[in-house]
py3Dmol code that shows the C-alpha trace and the ligand (Angstrom):
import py3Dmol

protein = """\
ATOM      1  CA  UNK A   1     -13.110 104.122 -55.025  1.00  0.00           C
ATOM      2  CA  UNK A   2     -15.283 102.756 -57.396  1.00  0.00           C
ATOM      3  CA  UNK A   3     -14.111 101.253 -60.214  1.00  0.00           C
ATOM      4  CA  UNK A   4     -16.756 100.434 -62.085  1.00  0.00           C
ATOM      5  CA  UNK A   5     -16.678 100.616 -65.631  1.00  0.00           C
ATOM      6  CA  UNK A   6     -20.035 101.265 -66.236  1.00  0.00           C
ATOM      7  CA  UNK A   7     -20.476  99.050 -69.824  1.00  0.00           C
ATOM      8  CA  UNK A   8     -23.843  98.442 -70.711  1.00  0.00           C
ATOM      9  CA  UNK A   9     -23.858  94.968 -71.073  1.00  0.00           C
ATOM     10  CA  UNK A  10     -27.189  94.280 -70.117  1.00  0.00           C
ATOM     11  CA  UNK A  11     -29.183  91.049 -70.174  1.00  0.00           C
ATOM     12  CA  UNK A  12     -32.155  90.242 -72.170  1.00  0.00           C
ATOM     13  CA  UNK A  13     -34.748  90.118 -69.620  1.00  0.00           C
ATOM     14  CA  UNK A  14     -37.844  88.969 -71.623  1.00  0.00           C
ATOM     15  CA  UNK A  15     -36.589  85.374 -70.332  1.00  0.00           C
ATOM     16  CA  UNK A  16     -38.538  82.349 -69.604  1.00  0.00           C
ATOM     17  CA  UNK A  17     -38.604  81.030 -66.128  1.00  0.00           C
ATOM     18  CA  UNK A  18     -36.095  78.517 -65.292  1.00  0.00           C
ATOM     19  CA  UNK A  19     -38.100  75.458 -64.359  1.00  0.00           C
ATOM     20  CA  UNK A  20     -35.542  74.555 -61.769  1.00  0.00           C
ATOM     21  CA  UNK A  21     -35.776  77.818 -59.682  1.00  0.00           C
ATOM     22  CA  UNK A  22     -39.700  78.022 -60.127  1.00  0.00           C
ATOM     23  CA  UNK A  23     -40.252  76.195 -57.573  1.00  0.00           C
ATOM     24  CA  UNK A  24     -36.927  77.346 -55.042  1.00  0.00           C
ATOM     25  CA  UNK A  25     -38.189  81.116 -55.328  1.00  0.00           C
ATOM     26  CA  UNK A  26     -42.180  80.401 -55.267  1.00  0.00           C
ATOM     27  CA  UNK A  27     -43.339  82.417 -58.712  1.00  0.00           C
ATOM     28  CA  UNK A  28     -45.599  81.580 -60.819  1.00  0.00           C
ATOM     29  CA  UNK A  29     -45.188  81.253 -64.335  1.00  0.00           C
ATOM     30  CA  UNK A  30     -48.292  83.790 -64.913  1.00  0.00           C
ATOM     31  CA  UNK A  31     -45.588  86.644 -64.094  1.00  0.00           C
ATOM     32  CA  UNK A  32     -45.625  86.801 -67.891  1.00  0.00           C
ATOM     33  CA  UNK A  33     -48.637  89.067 -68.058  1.00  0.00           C
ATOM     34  CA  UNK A  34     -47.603  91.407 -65.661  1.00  0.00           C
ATOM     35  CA  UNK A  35     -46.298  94.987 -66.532  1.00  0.00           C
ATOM     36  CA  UNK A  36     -43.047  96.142 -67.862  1.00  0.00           C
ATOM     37  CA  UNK A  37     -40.987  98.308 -65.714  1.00  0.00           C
ATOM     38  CA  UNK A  38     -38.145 100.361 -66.947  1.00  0.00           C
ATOM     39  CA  UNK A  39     -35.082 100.307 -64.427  1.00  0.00           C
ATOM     40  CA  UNK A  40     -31.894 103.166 -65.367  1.00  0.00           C
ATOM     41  CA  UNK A  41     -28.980 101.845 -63.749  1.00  0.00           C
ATOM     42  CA  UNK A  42     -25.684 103.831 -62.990  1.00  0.00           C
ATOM     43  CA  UNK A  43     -24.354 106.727 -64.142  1.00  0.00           C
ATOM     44  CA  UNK A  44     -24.910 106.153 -67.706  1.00  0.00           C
ATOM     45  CA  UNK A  45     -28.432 105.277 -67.270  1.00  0.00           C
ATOM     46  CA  UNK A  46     -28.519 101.675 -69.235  1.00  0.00           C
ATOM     47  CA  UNK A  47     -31.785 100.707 -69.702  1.00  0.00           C
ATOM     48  CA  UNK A  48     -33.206  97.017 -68.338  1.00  0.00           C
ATOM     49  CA  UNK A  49     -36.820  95.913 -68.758  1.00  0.00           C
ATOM     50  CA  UNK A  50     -38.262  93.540 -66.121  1.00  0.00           C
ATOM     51  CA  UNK A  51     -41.756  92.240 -65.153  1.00  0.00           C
ATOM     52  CA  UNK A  52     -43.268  94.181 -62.186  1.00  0.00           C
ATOM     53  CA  UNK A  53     -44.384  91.223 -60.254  1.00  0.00           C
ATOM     54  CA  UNK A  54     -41.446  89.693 -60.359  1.00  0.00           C
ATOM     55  CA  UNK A  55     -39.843  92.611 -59.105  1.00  0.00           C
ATOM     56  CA  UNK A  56     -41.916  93.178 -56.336  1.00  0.00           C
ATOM     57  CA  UNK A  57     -42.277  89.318 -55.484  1.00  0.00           C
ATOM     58  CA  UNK A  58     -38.240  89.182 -55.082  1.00  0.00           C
ATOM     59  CA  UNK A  59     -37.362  92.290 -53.638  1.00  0.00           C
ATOM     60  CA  UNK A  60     -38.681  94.227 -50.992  1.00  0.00           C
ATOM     61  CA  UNK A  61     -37.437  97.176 -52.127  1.00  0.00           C
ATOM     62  CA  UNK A  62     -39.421  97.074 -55.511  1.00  0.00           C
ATOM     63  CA  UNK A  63     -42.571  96.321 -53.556  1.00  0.00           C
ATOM     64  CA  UNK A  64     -42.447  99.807 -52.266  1.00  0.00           C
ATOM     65  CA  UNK A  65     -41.336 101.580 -54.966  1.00  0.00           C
ATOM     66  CA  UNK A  66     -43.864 100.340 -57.232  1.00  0.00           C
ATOM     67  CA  UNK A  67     -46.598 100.436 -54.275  1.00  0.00           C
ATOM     68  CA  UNK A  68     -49.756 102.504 -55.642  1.00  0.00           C
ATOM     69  CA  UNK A  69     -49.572 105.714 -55.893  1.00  0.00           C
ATOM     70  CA  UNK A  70     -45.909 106.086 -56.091  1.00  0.00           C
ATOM     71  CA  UNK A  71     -43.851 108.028 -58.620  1.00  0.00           C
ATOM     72  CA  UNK A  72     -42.356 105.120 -59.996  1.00  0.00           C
ATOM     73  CA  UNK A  73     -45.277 103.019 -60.362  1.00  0.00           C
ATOM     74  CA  UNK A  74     -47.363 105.860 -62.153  1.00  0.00           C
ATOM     75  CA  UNK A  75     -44.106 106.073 -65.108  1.00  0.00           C
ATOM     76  CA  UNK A  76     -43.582 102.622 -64.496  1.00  0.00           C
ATOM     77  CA  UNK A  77     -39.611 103.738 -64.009  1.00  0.00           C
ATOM     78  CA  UNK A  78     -37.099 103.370 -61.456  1.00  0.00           C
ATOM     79  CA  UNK A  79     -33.992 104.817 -61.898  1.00  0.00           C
ATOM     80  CA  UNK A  80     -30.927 103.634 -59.607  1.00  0.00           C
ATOM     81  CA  UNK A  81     -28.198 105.965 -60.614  1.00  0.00           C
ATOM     82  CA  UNK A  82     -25.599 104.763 -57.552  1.00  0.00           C
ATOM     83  CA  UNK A  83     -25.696 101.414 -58.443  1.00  0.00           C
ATOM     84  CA  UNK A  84     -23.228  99.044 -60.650  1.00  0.00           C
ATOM     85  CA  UNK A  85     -24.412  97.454 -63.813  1.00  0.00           C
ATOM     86  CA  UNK A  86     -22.673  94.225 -63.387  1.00  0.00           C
ATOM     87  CA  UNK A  87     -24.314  94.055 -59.920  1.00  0.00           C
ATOM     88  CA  UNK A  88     -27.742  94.659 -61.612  1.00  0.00           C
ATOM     89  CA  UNK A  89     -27.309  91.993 -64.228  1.00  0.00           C
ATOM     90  CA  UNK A  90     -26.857  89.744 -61.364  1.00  0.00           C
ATOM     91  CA  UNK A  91     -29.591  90.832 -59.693  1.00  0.00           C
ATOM     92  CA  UNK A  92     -31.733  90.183 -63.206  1.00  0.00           C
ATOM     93  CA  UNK A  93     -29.992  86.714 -63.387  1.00  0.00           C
ATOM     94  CA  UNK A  94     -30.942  86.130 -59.623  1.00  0.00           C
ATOM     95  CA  UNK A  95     -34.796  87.172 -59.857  1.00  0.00           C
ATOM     96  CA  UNK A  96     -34.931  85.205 -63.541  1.00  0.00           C
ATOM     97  CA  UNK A  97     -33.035  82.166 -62.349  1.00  0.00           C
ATOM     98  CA  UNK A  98     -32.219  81.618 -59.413  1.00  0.00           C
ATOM     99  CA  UNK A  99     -28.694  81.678 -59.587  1.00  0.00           C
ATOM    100  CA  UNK A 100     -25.649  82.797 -58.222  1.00  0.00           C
ATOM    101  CA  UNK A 101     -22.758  81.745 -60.099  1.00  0.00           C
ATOM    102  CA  UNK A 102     -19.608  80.525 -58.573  1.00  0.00           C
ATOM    103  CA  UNK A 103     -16.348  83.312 -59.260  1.00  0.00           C
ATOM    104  CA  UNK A 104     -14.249  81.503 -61.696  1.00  0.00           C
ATOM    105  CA  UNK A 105     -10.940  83.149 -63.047  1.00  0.00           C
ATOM    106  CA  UNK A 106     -11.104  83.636 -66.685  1.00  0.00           C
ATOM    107  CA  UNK A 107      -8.194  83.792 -69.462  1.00  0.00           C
ATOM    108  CA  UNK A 108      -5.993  86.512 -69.313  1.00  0.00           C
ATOM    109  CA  UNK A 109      -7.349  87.587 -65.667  1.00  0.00           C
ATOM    110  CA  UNK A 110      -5.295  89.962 -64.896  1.00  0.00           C
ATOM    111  CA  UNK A 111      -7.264  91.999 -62.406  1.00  0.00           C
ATOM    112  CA  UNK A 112      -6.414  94.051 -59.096  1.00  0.00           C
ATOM    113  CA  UNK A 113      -9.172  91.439 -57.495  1.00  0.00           C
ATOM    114  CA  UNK A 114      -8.050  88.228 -58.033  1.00  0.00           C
ATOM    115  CA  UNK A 115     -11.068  87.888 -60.989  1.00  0.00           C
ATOM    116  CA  UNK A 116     -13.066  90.367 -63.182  1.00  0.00           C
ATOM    117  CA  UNK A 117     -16.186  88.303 -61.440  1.00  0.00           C
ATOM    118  CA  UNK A 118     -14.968  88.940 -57.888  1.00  0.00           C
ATOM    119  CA  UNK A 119     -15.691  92.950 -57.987  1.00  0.00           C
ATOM    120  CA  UNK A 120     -19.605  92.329 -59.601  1.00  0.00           C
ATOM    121  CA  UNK A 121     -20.165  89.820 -56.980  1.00  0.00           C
ATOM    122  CA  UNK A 122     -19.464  91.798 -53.911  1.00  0.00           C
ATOM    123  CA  UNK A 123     -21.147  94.802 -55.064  1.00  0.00           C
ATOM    124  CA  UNK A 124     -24.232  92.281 -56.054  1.00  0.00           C
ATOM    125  CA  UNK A 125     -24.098  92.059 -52.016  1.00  0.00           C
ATOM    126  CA  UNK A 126     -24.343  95.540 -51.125  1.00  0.00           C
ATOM    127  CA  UNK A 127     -26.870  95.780 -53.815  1.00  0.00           C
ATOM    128  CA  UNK A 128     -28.828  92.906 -52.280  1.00  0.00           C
ATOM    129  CA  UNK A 129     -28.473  94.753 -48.770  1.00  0.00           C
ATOM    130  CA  UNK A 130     -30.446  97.892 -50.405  1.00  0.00           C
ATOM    131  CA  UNK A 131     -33.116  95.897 -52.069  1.00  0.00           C
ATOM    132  CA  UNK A 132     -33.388  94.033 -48.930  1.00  0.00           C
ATOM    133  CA  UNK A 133     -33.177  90.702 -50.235  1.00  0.00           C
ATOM    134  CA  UNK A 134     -31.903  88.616 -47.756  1.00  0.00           C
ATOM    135  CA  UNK A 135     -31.709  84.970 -49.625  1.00  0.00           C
ATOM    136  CA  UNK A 136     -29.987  86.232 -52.678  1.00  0.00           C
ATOM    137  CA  UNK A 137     -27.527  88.245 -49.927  1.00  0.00           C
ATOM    138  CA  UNK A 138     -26.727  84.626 -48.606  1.00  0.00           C
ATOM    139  CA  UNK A 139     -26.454  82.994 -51.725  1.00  0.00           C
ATOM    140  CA  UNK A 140     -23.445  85.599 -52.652  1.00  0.00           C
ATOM    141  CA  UNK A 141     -21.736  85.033 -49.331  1.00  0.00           C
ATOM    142  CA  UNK A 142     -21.743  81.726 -50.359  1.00  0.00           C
ATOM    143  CA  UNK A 143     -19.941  82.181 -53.773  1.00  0.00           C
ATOM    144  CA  UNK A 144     -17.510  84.657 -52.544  1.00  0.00           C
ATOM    145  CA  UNK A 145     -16.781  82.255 -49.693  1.00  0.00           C
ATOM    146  CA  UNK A 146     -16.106  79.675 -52.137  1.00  0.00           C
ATOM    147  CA  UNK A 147     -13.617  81.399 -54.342  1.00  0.00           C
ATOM    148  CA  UNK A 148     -11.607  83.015 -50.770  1.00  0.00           C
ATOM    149  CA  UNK A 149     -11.770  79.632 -49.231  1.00  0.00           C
ATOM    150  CA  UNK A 150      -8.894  79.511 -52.439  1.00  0.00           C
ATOM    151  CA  UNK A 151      -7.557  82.558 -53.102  1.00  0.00           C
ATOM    152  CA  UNK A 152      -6.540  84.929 -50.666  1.00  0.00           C
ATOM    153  CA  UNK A 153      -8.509  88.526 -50.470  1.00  0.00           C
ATOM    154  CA  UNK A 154      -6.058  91.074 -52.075  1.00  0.00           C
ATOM    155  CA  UNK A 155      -5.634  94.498 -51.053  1.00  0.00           C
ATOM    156  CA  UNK A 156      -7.519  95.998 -53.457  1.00  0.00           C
ATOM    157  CA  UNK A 157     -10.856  94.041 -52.800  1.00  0.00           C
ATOM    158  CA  UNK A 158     -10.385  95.756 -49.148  1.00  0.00           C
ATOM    159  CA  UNK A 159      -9.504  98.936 -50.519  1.00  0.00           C
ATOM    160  CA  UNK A 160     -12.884  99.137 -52.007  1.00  0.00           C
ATOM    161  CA  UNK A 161     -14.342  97.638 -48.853  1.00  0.00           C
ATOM    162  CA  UNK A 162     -13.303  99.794 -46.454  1.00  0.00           C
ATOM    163  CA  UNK A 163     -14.874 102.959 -49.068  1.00  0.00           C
ATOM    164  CA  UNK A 164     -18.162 101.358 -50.411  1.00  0.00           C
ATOM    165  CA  UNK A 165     -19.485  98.740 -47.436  1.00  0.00           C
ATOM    166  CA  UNK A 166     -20.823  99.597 -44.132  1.00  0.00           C
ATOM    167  CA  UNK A 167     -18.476  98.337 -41.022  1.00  0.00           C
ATOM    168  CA  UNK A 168     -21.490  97.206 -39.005  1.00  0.00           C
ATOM    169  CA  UNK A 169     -22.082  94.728 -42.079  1.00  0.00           C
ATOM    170  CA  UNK A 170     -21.284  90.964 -42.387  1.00  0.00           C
ATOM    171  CA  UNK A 171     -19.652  91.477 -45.027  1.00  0.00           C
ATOM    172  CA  UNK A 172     -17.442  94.103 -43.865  1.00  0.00           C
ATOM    173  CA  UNK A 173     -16.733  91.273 -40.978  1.00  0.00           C
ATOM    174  CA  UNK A 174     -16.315  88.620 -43.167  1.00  0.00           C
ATOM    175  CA  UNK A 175     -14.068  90.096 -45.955  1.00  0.00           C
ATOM    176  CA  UNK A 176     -11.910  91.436 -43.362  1.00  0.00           C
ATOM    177  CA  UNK A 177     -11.747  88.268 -41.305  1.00  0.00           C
ATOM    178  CA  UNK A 178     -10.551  86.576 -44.036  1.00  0.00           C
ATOM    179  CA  UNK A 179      -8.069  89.319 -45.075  1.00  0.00           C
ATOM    180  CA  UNK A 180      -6.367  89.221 -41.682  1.00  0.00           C
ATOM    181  CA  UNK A 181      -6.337  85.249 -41.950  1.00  0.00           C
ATOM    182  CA  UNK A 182      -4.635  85.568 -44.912  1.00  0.00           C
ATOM    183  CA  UNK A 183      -2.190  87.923 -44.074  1.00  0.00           C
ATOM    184  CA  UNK A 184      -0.997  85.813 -41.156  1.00  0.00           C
ATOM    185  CA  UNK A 185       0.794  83.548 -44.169  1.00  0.00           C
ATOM    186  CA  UNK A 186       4.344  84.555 -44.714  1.00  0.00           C
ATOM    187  CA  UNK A 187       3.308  83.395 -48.708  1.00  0.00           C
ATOM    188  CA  UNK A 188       0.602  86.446 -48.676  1.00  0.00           C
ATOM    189  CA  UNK A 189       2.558  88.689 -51.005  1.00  0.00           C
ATOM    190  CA  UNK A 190       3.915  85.921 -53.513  1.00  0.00           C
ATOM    191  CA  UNK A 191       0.022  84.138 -53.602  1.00  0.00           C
ATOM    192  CA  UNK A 192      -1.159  87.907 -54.724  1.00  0.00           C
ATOM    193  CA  UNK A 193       1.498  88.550 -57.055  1.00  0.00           C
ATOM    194  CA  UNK A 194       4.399  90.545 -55.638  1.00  0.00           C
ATOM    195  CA  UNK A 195       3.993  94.305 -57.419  1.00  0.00           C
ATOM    196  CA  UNK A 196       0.117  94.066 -57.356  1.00  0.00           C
ATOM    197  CA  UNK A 197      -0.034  93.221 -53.748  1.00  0.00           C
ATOM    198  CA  UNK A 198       2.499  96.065 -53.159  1.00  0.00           C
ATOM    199  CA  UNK A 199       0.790  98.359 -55.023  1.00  0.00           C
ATOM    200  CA  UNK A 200      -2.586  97.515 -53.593  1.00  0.00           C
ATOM    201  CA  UNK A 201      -1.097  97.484 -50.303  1.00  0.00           C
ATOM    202  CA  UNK A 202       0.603 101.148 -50.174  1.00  0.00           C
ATOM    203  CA  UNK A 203      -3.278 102.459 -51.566  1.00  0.00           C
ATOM    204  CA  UNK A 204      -4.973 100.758 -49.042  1.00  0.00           C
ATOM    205  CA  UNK A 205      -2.769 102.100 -46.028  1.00  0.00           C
ATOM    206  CA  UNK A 206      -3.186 105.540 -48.151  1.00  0.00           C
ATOM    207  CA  UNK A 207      -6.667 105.911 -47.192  1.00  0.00           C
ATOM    208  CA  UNK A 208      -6.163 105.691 -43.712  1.00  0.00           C
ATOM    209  CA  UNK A 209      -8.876 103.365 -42.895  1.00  0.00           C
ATOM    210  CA  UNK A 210      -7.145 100.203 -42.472  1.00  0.00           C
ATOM    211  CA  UNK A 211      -8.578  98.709 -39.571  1.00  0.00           C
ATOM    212  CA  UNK A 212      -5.991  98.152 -36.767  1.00  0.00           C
ATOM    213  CA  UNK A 213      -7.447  94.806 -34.880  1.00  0.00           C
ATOM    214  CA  UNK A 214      -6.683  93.665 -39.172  1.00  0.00           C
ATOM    215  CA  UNK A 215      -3.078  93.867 -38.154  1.00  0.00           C
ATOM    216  CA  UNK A 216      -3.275  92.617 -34.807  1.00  0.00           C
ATOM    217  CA  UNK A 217      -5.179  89.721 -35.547  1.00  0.00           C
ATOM    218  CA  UNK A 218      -3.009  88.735 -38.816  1.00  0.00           C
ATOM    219  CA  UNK A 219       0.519  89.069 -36.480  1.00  0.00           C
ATOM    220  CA  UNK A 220      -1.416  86.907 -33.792  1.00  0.00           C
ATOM    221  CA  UNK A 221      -2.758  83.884 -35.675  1.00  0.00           C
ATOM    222  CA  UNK A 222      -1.337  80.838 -36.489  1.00  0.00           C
ATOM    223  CA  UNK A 223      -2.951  79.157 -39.393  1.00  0.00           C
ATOM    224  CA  UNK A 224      -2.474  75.379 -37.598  1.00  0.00           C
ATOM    225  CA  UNK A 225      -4.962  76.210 -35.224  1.00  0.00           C
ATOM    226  CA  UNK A 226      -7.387  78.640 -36.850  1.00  0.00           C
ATOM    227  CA  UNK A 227      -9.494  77.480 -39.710  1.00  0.00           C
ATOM    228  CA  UNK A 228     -10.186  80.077 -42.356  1.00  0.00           C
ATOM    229  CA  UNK A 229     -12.773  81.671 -41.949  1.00  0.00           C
ATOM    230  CA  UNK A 230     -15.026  81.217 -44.828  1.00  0.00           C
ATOM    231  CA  UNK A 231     -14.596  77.994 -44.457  1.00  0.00           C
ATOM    232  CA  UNK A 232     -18.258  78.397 -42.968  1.00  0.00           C
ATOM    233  CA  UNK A 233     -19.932  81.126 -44.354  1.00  0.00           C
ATOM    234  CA  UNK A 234     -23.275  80.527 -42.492  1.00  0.00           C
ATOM    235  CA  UNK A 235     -21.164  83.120 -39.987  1.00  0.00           C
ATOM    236  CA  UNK A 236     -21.954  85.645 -42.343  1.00  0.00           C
ATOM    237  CA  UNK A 237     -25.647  85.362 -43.374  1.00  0.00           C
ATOM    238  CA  UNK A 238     -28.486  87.318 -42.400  1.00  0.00           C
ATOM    239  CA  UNK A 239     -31.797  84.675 -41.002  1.00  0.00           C
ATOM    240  CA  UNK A 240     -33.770  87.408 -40.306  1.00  0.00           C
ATOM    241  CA  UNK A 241     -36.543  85.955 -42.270  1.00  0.00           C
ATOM    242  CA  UNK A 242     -34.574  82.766 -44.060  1.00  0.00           C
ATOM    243  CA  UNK A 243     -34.233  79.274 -42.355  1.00  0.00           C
ATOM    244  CA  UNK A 244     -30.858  78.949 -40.518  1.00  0.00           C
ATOM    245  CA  UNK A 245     -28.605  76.629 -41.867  1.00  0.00           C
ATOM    246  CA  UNK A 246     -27.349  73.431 -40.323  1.00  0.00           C
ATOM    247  CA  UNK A 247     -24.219  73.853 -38.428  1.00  0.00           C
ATOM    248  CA  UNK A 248     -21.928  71.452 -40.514  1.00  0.00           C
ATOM    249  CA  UNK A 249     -21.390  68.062 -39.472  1.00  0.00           C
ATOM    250  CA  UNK A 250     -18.225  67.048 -37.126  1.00  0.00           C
ATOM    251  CA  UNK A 251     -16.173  64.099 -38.733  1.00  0.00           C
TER     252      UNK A 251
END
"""
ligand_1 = """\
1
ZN
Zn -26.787 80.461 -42.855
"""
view = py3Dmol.view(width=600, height=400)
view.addModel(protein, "pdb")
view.setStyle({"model": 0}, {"cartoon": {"style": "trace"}})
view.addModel(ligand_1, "xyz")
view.setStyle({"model": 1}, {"stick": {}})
view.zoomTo()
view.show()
């Protein structure tokens, strides 16, 4: 279920350009003249402000929304109402910036997930998915790669999985590839914190969904010959339109 907590927390967005990513994400700095668009976000409608071009440069999705003659571009509003705020600051930070930042756990992080970042993060994906934005998609497999290359996925991340991301999806493949991977360590429950991976566990199996080849493949791996599976995210990407990355180097 989502647990989204819906706090509007949201981002100044009359922000410079980040001299760094001009060049990375190909806009010029004359997107400062463009329109305003209004964007509602979630349930509780919080309010961002971002400049059209920009919008339609980065996302695909944008580009046909605000296409002439559309609604949105004639009230020069879009309203999202399904989607997660901290997803859509990222998405601001992303089309601003250039950046995805890595998950880091914070003081006192005492969440179902591992992190308060990891949640944001994996619903910037889906988020990416809709707006069809490929690169930025990439970029978050990357990050979320980075921090379960560590830390193992916890039942709760696949809880919300398994109700909020399509099957057919990478990430779908790659959250639950590492899930089984991890599982297949007898230290699983103590790494996730006894109760919490308990609890997370009985809710999972509660929706029925959990996928059987999970099990299977958890009971049948042994960790000295299988490397984890994040361990090279380029798995996971879309190239659809990117560059492919290099396959890593052999030592
Ligand atoms: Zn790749």
């Amino acid at each position: 279920m989502d647990d989204d907590t819906e706090i509007c927390t949201v981002l100044n967005t009359t922000l410079t350009l980040d001299g760094e990513s001009d060049s990375d994400i190909g806009v010029s700095t004359s997107f400062a003249i463009s329109p305003i668009i209004t964007i509602l976000v979630g349930r509780k409608k919080c309010k961002y402000t971002a400049h059209k071009i920009l919008l339609q440069l980065r996302s695909p999705f944008f580009a046909r929304c605000l296409a002439v003659g559309m609604k949105e571009a004639l009230t020069s509003m879009v309203e999202l109402p399904e989607d997660h705020v901290q997803a859509f600051d990222l998405f601001i930070t992303w089309i601003y910036h250039g950046k995805v930042r890595s998950i880091e756990k914070e003081k006192d992080d005492d969440t179902k997930h591992g992190s308060k970042q990891l949640l944001p993060l994996v619903q910037a994906w889906v988020l990416a998915d809709k707006f069809d934005m490929e690169v930025w998609q990439n970029k978050v497999i990357d990050a979320l790669a980075k921090w379960w290359n560590e830390v193992p996925v916890y039942p709760a991340t696949i809880n919300w999985v398994v109700s909020n991301v399509d099957e057919a999806s990478m990430l779908f493949k790659m959250v639950m590839d590492q899930f089984a991977w991890d599982l297949s360590d007898a230290r699983y429950r103590v790494l996730v914190g006894g109760t919490r991976a308990a609890e997370g566990m009985k809710e999972l199996l509660a929706t029925g969904r959990f996928p059987e080849q999970v099990l299977w493949y958890a009971i049948e791996t042994d960790q000295d010959e299988v490397d984890r599976p994040v361990k090279f995210p380029c798995k996971y990407h879309l190239h659809h339109r990117s560059v492919k990355c290099q396959p890593p180097q052999k030592k």
